[in-house]
Every structure is written in structure tokens, then in C-alpha cells.
DSSP file (Angstrom, degrees, kcal/mol; ACC not computed):
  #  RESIDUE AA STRUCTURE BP1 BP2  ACC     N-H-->O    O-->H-N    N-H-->O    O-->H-N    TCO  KAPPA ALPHA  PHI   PSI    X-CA   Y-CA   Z-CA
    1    1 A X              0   0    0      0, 0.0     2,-0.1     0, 0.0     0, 0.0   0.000 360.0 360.0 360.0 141.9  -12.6    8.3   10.3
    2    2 A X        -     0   0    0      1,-0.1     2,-0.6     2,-0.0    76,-0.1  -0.562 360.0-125.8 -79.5 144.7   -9.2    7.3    8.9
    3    3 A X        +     0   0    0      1,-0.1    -1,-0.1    -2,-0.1     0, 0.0  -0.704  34.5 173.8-100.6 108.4   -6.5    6.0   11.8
    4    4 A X        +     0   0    0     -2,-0.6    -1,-0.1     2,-0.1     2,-0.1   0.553  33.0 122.1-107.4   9.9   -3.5    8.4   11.0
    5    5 A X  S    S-     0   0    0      1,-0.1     2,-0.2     0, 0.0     3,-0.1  -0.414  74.1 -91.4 -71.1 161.0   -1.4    7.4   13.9
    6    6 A X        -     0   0    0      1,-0.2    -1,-0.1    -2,-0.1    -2,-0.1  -0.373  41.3-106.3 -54.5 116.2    1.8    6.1   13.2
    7    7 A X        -     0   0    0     -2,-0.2    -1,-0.2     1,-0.1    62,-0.0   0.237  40.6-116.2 -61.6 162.3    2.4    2.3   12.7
    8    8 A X    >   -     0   0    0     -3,-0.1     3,-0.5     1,-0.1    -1,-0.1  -0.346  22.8 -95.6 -85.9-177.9    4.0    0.7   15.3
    9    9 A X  T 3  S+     0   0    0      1,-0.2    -1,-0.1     3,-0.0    -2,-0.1   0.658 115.4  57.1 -87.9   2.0    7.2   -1.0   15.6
   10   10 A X  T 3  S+     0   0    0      2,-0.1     2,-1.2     1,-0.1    -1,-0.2   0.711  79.2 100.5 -47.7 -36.7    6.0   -4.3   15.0
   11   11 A X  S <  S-     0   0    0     -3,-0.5    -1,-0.1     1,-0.1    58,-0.0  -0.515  77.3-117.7 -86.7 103.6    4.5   -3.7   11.9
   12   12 A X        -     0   0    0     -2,-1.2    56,-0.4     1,-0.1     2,-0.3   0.263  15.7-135.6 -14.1 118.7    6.7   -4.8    8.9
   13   13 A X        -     0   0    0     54,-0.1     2,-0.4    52,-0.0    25,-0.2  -0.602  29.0-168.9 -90.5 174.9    8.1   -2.5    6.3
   14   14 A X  E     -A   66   0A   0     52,-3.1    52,-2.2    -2,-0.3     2,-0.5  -0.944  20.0-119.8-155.4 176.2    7.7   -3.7    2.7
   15   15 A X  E     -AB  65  36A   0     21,-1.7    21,-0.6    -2,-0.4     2,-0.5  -0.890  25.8-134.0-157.3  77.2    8.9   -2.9   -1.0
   16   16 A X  E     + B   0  35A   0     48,-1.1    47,-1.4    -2,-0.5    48,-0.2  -0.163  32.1 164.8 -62.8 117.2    6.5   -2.0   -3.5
   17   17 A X  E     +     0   0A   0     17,-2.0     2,-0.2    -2,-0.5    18,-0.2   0.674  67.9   8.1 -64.5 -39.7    6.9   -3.8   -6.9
   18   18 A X  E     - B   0  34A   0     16,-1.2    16,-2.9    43,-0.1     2,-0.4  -0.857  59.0-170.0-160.6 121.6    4.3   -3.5   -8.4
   19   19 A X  E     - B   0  33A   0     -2,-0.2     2,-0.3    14,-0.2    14,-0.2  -0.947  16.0-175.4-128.9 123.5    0.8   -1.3   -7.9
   20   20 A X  E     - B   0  32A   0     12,-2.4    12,-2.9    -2,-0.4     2,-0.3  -0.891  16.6-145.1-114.7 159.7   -2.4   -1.8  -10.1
   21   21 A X  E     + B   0  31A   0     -2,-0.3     2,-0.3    10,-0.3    10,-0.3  -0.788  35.5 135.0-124.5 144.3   -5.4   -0.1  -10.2
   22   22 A X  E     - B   0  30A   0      8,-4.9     8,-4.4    -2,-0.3     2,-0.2  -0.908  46.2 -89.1-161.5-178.3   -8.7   -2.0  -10.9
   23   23 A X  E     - B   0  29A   0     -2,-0.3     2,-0.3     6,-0.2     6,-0.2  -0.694  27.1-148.5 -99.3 163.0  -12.6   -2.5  -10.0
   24   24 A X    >   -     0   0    0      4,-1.1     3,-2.5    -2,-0.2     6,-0.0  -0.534  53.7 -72.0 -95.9 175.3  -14.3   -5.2   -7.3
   25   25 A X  T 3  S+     0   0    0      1,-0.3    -2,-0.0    -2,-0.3     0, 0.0   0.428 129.7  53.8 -38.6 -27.4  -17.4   -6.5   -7.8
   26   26 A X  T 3  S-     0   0    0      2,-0.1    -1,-0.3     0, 0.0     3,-0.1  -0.022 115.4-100.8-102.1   0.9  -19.5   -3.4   -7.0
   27   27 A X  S <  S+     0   0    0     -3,-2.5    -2,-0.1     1,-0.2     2,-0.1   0.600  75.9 143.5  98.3 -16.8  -17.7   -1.0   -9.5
   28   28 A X        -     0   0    0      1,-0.1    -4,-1.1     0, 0.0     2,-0.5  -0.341  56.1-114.4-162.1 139.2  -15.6    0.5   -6.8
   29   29 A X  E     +B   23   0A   0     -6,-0.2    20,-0.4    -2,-0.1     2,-0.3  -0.645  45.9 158.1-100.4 127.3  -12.1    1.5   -7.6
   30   30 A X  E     -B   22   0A   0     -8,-4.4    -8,-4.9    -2,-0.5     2,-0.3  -0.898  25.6-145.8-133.2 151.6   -9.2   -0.7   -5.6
   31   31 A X  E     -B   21   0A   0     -2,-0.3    15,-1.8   -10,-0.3     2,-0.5  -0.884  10.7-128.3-120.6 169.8   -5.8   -1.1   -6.6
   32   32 A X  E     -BC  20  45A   0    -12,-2.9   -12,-2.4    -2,-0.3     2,-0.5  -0.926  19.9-164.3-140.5 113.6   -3.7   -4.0   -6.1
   33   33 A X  E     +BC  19  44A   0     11,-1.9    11,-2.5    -2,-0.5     2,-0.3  -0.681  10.1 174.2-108.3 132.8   -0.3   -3.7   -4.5
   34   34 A X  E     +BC  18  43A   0    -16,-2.9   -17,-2.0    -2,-0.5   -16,-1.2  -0.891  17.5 120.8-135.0 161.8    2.5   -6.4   -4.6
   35   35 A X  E     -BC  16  42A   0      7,-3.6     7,-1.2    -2,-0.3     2,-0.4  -0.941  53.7 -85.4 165.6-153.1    6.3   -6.4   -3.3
   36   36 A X  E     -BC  15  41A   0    -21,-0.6   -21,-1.7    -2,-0.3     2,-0.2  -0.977  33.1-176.9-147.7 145.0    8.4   -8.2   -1.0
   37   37 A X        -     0   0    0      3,-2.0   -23,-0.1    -2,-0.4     3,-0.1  -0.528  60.8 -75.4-123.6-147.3    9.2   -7.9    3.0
   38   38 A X  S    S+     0   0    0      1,-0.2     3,-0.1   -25,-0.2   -24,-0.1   0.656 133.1  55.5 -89.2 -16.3   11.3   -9.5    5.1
   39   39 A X  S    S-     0   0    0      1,-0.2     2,-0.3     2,-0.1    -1,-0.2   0.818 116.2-110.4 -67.5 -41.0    8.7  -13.0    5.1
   40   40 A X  S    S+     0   0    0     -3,-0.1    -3,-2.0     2,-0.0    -1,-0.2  -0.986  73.9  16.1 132.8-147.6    9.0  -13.0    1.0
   41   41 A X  E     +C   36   0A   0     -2,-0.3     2,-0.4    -5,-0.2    -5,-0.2  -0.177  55.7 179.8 -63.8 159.7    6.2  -12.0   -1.5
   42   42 A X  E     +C   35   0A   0     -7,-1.2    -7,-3.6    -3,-0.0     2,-0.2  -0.831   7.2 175.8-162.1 141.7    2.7  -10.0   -0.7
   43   43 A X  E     +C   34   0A   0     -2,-0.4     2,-0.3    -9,-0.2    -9,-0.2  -0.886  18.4 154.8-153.6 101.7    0.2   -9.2   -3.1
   44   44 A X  E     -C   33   0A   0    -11,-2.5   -11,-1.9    -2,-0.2     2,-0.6  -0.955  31.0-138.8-133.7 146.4   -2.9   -7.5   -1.4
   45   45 A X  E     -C   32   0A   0     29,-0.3    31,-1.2    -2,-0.3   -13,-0.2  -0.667  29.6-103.7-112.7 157.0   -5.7   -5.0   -2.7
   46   46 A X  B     -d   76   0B   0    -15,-1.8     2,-0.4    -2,-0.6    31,-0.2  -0.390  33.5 -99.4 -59.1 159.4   -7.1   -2.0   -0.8
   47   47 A X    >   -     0   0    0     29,-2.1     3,-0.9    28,-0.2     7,-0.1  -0.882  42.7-119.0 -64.5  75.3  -10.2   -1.7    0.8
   48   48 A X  T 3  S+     0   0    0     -2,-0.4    -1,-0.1     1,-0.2   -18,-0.1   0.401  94.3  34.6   1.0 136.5  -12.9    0.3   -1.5
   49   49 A X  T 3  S+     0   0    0    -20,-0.4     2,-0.6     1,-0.1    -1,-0.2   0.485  82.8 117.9  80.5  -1.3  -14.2    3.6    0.0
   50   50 A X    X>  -     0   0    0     -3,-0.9     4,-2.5     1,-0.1     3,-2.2  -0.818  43.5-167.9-103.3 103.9  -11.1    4.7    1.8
   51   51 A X  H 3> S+     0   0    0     -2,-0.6     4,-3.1     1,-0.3     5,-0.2   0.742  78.9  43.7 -40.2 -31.6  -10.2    7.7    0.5
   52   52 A X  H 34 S+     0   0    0      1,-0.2    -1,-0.3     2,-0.2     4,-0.1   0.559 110.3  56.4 -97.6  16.2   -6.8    8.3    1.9
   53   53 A X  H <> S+     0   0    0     -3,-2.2     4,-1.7     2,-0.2    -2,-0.2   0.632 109.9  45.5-106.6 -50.8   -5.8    4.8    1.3
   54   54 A X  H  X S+     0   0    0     -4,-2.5     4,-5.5     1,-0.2     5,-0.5   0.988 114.5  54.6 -40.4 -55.8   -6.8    5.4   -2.9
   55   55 A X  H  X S+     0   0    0     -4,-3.1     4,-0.8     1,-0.2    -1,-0.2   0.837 119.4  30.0 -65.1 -29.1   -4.6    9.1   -2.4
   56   56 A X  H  > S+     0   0    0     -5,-0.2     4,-2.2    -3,-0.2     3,-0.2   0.878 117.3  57.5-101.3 -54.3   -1.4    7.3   -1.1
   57   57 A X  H  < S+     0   0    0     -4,-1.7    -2,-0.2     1,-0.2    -3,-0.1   0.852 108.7  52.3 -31.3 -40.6   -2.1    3.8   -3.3
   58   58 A X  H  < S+     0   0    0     -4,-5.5    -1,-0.2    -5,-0.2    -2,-0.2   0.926 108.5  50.3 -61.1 -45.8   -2.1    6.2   -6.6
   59   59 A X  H  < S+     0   0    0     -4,-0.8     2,-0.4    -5,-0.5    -2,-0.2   0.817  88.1  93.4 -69.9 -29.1    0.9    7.6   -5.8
   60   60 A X     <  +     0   0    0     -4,-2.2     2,-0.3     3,-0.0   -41,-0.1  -0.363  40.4 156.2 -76.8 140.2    3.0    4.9   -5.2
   61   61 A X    >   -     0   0    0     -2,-0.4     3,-2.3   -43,-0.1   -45,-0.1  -0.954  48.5 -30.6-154.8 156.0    5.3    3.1   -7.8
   62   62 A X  T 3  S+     0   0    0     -2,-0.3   -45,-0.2     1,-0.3   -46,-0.1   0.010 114.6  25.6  18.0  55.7    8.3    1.1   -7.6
   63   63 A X  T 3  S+     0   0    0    -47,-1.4    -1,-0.3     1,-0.4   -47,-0.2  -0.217  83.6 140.3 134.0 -64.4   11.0    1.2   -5.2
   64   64 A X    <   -     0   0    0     -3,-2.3   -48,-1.1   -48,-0.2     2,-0.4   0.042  47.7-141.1 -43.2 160.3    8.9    2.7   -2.6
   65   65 A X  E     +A   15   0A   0     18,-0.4    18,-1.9   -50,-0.2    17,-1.8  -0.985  33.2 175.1-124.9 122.1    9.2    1.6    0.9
   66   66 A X  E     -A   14   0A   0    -52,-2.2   -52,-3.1    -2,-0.4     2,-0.3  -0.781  27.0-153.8-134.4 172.0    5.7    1.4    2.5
   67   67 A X        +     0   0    0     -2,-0.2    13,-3.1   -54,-0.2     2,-0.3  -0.999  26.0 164.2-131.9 136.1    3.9    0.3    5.7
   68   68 A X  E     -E   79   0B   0    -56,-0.4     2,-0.3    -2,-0.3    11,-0.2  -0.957  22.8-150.8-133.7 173.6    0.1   -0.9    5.7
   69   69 A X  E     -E   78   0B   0      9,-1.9     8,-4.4    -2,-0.3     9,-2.1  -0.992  18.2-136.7-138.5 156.3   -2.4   -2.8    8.1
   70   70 A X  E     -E   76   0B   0     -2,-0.3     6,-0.2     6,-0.2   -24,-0.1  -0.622   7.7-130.0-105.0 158.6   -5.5   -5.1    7.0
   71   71 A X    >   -     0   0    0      4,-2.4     3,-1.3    -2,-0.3    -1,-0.1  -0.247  53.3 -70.6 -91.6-176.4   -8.9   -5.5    8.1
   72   72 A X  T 3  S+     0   0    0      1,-0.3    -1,-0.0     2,-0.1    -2,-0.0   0.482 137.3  50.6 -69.9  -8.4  -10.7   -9.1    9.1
   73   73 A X  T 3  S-     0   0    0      2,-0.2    -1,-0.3     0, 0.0    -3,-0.0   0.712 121.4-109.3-117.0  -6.7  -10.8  -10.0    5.1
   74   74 A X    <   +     0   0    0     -3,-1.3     2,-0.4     1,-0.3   -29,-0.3   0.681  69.2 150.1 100.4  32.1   -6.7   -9.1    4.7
   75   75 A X        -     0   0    0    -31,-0.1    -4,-2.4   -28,-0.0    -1,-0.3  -0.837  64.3-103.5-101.1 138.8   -7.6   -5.8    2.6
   76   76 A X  E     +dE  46  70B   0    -31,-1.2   -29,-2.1    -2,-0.4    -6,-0.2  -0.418  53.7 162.6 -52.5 125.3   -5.2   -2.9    2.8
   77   77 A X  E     +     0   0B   0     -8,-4.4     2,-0.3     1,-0.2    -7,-0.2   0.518  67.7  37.9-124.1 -35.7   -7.5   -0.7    5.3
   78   78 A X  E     + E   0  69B   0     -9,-2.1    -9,-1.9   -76,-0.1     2,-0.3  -0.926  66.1 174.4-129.0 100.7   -4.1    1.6    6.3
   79   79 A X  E     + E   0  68B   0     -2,-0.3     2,-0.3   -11,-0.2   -11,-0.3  -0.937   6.0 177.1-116.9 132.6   -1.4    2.8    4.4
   80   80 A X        -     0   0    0    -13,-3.1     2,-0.4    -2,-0.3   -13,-0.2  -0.819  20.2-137.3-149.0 114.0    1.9    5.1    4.8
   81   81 A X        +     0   0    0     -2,-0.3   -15,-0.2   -15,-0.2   -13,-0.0  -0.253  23.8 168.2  -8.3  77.7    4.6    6.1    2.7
   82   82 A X        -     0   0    0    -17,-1.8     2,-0.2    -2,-0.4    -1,-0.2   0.883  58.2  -0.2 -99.7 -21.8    7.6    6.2    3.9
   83   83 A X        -     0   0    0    -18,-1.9   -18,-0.4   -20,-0.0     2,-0.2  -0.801  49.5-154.7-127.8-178.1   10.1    6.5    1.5
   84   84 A X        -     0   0    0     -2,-0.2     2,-0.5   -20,-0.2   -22,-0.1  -0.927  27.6-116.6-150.1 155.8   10.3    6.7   -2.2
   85   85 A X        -     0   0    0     -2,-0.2   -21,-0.1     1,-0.1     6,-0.1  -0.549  46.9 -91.0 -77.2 138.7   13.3    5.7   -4.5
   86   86 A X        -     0   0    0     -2,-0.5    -1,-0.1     1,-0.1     5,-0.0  -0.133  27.9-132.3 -39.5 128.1   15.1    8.9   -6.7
   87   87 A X  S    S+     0   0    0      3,-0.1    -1,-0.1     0, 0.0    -2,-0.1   0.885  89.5  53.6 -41.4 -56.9   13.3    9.4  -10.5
   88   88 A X  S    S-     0   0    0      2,-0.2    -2,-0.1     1,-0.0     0, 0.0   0.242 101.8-100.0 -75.0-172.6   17.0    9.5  -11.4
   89   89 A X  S    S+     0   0    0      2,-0.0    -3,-0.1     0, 0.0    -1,-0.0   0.814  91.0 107.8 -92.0 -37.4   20.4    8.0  -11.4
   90   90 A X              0   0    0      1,-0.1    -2,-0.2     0, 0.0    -4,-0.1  -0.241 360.0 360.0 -59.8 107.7   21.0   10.6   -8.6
   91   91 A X              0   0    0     -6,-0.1    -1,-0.1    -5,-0.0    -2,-0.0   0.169 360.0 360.0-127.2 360.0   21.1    8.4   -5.4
């Protein structure tokens, strides 16, 4: 079951740059999200086979301001949206 509490306040916000979507080794559809916190760069790919980690991972594009945590191999396992930057000039 997916963990939908709320990250704590330890846990880092970050600034998505860039998100692609691709296969692993098994076929199995991951995308691979990169962007900048307050340490510098990060570029990490999702964990296969969680759905609600794919549904937020799709969505996200440029701008956004996200929070995630990793499992024992450093794959995005938990992810949550917290903002997203205007379509527009309208700020």
C-alpha cells in the first residue's frame, strides 16, 4: 500500500527541471526526474510498479516544486506535488 502521509519537515523540497519517461531492464515504465534543491543537482528515476508515483511523475513538468523519498537502491518510492509554476505570463 502506498504511504500518503505527509512528508515531514526534514525532508527537502526540490525544483523539477526536467522529467523523462523511459523503460528499466524488465520493460517496466519509470521516468527519470532531475532538478535542483538546496544541496545542488539530483537526477533520480522512480521505482517501477508504483502506481501513484507513475500518476504524479506524468504530470509533472518544469517549474514544479516537488517533495519525494527513496527506497534502499535511491529510487523515487514517494512523491508529492506541491506546487506547480502558471502555464502563462500570469504570475
Amino acid at each position: 500500500m502506498y504511504d500518503e502521509s505527509d512528508f515531514g519537515a526534514d525532508e527537502k523540497t526540490k525544483i523539477v527541471q526536467a522529467v523523462t519517461k523511459g523503460v528499466d531492464e524488465s520493460g517496466s515504465i519509470i521516468y527519470r526526474i532531475s532538478g535542483y534543491d538546496r544541496d545542488g543537482i539530483f537526477n533520480r528515476t522512480t521505482r517501477s510498479g508504483i502506481s501513484s508515483v507513475d500518476e504524479v511523475a506524468e504530470q509533472l513538468k518544469r517549474g514544479d516544486v516537488i517533495q519525494f523519498a527513496t527506497d534502499f537502491d535511491g529510487q523515487i518510492n514517494r512523491i508529492k506535488k506541491i506546487v506547480s509554476m502558471p502555464d502563462s505570463d500570469e504570475y
